[in-house]
N, CA, C and O atoms as a Maestro MAE file, in Angstrom:
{
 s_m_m2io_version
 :::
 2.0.0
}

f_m_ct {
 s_m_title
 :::
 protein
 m_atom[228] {
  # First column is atom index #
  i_m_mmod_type
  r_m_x_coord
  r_m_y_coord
  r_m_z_coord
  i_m_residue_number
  s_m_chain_name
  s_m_pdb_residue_name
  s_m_pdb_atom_name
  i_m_atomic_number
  :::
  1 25 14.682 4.138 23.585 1 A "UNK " " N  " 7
  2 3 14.163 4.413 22.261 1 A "UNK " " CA " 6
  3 2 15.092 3.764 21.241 1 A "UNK " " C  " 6
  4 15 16.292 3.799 21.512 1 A "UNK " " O  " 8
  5 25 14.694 3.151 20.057 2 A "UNK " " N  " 7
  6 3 15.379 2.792 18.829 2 A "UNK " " CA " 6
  7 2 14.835 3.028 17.705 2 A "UNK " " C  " 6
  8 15 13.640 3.292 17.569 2 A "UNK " " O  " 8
  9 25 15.819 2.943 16.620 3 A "UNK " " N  " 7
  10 3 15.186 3.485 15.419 3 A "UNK " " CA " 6
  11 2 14.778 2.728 14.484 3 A "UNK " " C  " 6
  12 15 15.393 1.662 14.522 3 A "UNK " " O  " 8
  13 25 13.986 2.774 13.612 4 A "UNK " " N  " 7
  14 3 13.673 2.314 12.500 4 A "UNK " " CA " 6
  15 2 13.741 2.845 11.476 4 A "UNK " " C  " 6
  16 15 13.414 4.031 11.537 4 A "UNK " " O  " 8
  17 25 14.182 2.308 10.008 5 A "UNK " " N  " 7
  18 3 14.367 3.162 8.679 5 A "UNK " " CA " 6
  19 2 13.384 2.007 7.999 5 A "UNK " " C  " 6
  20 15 13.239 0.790 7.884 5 A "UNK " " O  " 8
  21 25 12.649 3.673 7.530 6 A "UNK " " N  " 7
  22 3 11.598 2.693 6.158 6 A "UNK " " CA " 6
  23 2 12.968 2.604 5.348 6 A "UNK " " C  " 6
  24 15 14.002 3.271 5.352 6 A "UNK " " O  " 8
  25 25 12.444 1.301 4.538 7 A "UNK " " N  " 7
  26 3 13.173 0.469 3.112 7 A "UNK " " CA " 6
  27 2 12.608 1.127 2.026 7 A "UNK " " C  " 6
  28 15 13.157 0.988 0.933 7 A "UNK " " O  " 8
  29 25 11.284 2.045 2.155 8 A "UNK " " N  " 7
  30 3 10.744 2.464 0.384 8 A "UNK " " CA " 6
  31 2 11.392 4.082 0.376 8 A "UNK " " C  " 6
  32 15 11.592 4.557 -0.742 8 A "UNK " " O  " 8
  33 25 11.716 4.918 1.552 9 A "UNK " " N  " 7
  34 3 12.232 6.122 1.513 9 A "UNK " " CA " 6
  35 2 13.401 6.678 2.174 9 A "UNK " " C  " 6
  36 15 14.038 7.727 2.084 9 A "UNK " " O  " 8
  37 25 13.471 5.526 2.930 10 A "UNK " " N  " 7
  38 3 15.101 5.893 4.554 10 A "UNK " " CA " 6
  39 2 14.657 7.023 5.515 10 A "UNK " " C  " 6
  40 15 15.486 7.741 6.074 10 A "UNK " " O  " 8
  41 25 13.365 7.153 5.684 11 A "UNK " " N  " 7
  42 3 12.687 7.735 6.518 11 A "UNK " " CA " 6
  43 2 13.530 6.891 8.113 11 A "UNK " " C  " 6
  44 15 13.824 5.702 7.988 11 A "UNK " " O  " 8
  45 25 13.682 7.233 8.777 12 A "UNK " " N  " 7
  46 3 14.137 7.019 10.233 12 A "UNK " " CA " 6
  47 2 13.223 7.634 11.189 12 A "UNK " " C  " 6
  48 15 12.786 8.752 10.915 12 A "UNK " " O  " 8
  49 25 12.804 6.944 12.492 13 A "UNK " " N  " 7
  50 3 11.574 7.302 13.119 13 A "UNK " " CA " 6
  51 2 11.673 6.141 14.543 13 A "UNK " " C  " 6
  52 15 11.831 4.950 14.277 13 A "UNK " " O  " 8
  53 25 11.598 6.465 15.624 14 A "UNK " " N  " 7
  54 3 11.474 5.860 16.695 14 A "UNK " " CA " 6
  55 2 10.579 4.885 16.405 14 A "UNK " " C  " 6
  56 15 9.792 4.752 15.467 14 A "UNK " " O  " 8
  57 25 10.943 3.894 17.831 15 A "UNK " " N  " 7
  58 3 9.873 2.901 17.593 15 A "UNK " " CA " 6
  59 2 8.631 2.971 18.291 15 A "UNK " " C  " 6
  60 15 8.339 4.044 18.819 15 A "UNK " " O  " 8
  61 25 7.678 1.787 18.400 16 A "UNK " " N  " 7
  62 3 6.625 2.042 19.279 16 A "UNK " " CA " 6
  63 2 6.745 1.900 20.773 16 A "UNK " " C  " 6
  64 15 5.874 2.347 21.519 16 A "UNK " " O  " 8
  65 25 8.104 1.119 21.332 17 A "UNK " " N  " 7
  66 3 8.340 1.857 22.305 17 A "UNK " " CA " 6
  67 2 8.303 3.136 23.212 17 A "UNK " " C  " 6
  68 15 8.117 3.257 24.423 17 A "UNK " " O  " 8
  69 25 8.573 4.160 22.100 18 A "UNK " " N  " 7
  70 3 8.663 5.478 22.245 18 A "UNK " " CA " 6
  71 2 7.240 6.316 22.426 18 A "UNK " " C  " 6
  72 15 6.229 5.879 21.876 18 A "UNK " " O  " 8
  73 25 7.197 7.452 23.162 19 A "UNK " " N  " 7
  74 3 6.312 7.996 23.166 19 A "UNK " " CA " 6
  75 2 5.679 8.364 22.210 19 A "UNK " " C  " 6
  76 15 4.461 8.324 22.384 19 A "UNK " " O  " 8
  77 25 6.207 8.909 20.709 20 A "UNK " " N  " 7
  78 3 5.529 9.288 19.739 20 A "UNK " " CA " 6
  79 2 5.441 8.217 18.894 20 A "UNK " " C  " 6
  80 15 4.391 8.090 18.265 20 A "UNK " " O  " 8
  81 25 6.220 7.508 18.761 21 A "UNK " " N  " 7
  82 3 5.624 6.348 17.859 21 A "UNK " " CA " 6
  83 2 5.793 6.375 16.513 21 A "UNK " " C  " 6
  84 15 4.992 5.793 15.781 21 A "UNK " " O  " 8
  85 25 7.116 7.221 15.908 22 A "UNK " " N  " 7
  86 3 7.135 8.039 14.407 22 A "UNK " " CA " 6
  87 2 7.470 6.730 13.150 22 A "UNK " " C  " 6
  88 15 7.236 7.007 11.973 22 A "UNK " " O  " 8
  89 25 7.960 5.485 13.478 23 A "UNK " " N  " 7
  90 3 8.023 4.869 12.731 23 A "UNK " " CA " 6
  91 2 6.609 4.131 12.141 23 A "UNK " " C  " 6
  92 15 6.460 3.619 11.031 23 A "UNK " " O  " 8
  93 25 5.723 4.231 13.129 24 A "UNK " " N  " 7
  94 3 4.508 3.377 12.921 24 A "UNK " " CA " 6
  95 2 3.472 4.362 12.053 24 A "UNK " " C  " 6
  96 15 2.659 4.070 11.176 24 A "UNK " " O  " 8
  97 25 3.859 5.754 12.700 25 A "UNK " " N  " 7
  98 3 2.764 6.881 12.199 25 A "UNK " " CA " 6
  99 2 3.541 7.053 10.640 25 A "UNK " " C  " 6
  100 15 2.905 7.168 9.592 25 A "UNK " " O  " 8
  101 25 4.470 7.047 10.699 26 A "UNK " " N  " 7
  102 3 5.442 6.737 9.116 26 A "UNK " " CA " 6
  103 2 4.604 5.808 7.930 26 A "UNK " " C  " 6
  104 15 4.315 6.084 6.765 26 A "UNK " " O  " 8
  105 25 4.366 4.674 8.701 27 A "UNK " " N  " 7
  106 3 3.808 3.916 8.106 27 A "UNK " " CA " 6
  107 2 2.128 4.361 7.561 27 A "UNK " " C  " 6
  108 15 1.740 4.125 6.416 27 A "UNK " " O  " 8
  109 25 1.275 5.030 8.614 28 A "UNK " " N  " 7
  110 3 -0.389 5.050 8.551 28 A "UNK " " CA " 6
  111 2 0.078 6.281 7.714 28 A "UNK " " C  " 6
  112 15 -0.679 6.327 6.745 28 A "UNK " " O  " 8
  113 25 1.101 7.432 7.640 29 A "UNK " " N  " 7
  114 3 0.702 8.071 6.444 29 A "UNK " " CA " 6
  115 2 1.051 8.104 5.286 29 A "UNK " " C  " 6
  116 15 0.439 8.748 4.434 29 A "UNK " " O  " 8
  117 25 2.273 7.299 5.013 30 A "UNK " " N  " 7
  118 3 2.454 6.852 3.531 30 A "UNK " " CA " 6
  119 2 2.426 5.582 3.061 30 A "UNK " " C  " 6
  120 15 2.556 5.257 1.881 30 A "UNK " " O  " 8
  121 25 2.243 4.816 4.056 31 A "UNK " " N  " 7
  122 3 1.729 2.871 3.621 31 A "UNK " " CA " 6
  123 2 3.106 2.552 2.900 31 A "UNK " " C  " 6
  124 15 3.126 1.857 1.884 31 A "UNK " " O  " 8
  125 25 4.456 3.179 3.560 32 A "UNK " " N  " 7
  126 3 5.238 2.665 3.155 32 A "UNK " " CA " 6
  127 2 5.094 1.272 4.157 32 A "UNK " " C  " 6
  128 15 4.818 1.526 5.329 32 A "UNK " " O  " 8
  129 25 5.289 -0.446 3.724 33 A "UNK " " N  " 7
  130 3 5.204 -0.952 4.619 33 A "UNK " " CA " 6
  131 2 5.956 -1.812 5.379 33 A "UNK " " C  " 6
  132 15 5.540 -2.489 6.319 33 A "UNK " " O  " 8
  133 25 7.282 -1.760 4.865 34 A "UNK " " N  " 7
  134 3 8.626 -2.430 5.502 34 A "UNK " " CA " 6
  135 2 9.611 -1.621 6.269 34 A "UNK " " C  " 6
  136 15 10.314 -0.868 5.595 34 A "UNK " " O  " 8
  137 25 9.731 -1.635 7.145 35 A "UNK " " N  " 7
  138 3 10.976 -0.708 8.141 35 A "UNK " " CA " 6
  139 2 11.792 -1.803 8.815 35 A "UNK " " C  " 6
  140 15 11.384 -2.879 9.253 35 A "UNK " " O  " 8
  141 25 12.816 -1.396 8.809 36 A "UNK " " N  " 7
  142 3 14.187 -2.728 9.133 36 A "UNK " " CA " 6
  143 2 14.477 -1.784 11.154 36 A "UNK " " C  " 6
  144 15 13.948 -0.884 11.806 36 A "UNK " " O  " 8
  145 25 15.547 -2.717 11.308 37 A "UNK " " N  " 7
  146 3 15.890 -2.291 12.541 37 A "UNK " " CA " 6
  147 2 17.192 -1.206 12.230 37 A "UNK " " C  " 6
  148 15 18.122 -1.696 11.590 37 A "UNK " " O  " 8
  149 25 17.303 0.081 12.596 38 A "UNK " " N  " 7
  150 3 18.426 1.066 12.412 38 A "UNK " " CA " 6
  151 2 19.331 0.703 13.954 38 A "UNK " " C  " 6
  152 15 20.403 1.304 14.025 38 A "UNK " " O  " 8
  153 25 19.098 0.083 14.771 39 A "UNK " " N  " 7
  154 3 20.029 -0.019 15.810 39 A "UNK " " CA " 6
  155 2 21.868 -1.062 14.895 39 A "UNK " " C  " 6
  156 15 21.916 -1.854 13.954 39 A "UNK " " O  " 8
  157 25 22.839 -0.567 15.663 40 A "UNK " " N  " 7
  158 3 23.835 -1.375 15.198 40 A "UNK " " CA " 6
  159 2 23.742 -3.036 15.545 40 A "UNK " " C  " 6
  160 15 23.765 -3.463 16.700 40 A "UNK " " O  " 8
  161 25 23.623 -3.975 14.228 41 A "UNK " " N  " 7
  162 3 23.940 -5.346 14.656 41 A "UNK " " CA " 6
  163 2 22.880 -6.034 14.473 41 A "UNK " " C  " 6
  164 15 22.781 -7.260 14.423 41 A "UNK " " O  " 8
  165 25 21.961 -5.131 14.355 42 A "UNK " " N  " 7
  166 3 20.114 -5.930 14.403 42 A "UNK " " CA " 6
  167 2 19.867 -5.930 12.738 42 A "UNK " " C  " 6
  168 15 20.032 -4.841 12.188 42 A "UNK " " O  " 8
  169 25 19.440 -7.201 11.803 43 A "UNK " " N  " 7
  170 3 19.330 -7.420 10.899 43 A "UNK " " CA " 6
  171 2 17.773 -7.963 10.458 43 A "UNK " " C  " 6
  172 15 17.333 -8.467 9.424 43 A "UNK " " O  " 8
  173 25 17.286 -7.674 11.508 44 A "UNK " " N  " 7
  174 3 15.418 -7.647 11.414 44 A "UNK " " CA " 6
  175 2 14.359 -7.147 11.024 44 A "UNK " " C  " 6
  176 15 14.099 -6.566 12.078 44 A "UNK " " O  " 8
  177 25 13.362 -6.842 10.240 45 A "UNK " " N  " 7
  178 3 12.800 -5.976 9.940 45 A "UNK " " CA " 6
  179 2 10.747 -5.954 10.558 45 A "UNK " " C  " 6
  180 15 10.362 -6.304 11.674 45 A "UNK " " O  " 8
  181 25 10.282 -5.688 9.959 46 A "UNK " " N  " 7
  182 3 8.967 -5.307 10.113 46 A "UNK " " CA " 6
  183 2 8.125 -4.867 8.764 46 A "UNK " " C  " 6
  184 15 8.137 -3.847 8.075 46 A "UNK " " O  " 8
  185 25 7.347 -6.173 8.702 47 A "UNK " " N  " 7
  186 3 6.037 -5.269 7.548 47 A "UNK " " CA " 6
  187 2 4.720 -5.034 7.965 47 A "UNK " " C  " 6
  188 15 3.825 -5.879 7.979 47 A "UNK " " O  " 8
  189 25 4.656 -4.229 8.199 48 A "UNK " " N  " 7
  190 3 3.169 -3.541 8.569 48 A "UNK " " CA " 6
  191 2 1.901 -3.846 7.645 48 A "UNK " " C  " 6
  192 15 0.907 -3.190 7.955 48 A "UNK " " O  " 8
  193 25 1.796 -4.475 6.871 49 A "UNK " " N  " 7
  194 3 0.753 -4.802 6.401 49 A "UNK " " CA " 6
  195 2 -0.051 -6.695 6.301 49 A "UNK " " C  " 6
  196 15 -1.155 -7.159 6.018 49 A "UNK " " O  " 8
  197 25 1.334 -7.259 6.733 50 A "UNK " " N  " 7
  198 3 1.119 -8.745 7.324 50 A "UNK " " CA " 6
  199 2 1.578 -8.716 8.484 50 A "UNK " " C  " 6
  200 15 0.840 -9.425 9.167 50 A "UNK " " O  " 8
  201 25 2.475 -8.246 9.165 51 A "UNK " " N  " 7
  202 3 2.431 -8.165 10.939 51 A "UNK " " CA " 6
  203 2 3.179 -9.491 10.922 51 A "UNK " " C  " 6
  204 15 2.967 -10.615 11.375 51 A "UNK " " O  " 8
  205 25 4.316 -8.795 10.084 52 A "UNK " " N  " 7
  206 3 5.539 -9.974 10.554 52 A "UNK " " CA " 6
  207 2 6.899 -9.727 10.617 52 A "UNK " " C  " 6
  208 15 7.539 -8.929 9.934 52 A "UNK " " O  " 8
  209 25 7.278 -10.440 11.451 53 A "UNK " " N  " 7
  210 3 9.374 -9.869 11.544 53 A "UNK " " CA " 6
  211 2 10.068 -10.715 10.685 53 A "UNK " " C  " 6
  212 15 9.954 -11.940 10.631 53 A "UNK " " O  " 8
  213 25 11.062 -9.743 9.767 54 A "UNK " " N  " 7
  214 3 11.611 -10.166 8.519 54 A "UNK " " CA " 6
  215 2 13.192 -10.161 8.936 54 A "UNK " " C  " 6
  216 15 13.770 -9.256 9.537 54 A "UNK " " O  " 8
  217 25 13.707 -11.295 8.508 55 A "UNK " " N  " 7
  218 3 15.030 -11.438 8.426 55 A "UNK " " CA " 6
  219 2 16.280 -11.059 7.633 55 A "UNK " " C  " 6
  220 15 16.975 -11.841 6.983 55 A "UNK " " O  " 8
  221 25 16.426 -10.014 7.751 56 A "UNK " " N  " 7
  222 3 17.233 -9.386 6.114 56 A "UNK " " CA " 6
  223 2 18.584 -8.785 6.207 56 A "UNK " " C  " 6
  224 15 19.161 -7.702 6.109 56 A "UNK " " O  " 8
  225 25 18.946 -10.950 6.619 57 A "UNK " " N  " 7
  226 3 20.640 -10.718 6.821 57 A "UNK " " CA " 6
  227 2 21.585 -10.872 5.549 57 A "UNK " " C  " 6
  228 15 22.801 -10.712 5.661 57 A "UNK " " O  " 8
  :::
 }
 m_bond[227] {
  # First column is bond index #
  i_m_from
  i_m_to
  i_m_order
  :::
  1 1 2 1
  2 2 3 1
  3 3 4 2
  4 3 5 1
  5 5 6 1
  6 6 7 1
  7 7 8 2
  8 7 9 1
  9 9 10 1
  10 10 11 1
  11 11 12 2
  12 11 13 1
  13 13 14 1
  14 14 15 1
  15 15 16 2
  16 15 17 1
  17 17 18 1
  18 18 19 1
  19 19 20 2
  20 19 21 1
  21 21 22 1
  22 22 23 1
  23 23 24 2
  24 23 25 1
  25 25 26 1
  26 26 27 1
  27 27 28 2
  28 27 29 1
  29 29 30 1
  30 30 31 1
  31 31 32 2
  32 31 33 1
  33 33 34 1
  34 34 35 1
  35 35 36 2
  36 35 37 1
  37 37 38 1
  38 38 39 1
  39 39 40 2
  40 39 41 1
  41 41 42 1
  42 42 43 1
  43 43 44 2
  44 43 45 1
  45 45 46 1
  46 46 47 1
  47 47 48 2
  48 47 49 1
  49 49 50 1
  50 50 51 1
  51 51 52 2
  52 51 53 1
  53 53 54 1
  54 54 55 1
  55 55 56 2
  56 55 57 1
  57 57 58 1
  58 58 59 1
  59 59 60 2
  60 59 61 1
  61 61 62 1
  62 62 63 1
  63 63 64 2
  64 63 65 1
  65 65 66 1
  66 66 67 1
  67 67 68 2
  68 67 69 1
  69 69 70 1
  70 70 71 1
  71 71 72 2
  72 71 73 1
  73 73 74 1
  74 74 75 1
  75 75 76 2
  76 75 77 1
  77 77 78 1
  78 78 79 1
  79 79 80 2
  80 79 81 1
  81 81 82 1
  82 82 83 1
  83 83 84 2
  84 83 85 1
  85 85 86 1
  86 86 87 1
  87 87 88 2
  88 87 89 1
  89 89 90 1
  90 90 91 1
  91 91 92 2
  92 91 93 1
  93 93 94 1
  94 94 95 1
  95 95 96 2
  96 95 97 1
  97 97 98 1
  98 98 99 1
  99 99 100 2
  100 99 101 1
  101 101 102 1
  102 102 103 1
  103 103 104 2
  104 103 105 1
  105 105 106 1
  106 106 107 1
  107 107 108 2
  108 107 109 1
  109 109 110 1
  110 110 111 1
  111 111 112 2
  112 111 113 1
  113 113 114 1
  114 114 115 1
  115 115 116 2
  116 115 117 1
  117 117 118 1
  118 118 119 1
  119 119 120 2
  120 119 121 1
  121 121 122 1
  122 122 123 1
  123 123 124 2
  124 123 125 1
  125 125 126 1
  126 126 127 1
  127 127 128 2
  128 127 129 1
  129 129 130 1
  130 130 131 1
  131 131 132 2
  132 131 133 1
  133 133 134 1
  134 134 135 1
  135 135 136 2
  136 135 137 1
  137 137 138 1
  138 138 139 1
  139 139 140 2
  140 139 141 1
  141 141 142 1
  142 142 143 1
  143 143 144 2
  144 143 145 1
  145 145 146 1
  146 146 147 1
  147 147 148 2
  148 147 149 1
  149 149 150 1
  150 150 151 1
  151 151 152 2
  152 151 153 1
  153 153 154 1
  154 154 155 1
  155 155 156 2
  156 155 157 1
  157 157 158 1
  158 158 159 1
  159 159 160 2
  160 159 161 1
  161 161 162 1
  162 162 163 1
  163 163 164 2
  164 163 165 1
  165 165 166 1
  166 166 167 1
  167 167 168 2
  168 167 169 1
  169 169 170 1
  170 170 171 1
  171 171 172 2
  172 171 173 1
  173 173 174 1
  174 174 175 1
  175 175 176 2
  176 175 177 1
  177 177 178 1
  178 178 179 1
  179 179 180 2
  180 179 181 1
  181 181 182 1
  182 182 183 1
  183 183 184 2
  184 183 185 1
  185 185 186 1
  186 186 187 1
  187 187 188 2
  188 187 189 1
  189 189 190 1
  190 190 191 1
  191 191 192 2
  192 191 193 1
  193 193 194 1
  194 194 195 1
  195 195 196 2
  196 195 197 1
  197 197 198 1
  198 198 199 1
  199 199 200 2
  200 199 201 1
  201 201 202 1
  202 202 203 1
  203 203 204 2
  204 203 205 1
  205 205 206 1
  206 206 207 1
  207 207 208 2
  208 207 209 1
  209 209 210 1
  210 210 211 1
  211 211 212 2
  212 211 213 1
  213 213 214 1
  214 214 215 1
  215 215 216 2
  216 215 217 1
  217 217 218 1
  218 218 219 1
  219 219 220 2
  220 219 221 1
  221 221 222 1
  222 222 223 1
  223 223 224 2
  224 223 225 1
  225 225 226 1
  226 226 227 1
  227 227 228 2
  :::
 }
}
């Protein structure tokens, strides 16, 4: 499992790896739509509304 932090609230939430899936369901209920990588060292992110990996070194 790894984490993800939304960028619009610092919500933290597993990924879709994970059984529950809290970063993605993060997303379908507040359309916050950027979450970065919370693991140490990873400078990548995710926007859920274009379905693309963001670089935000």
């Amino acid at each position: 499992m790894h984490l993800r932090l939304c960028l619009e609230c610092g919500h933290v939430g597993c990924c879709d790896s994970s059984h529950n899936k809290h970063a993605t369901k993060h997303f379908h209920h507040t359309q916050h739509p950027v979450m970065r990588s919370f693991e140490p060292g990873e400078t990548w992110g995710w926007c859920y509304v274009d379905e693309v990996e963001l670089d935000l070194e």
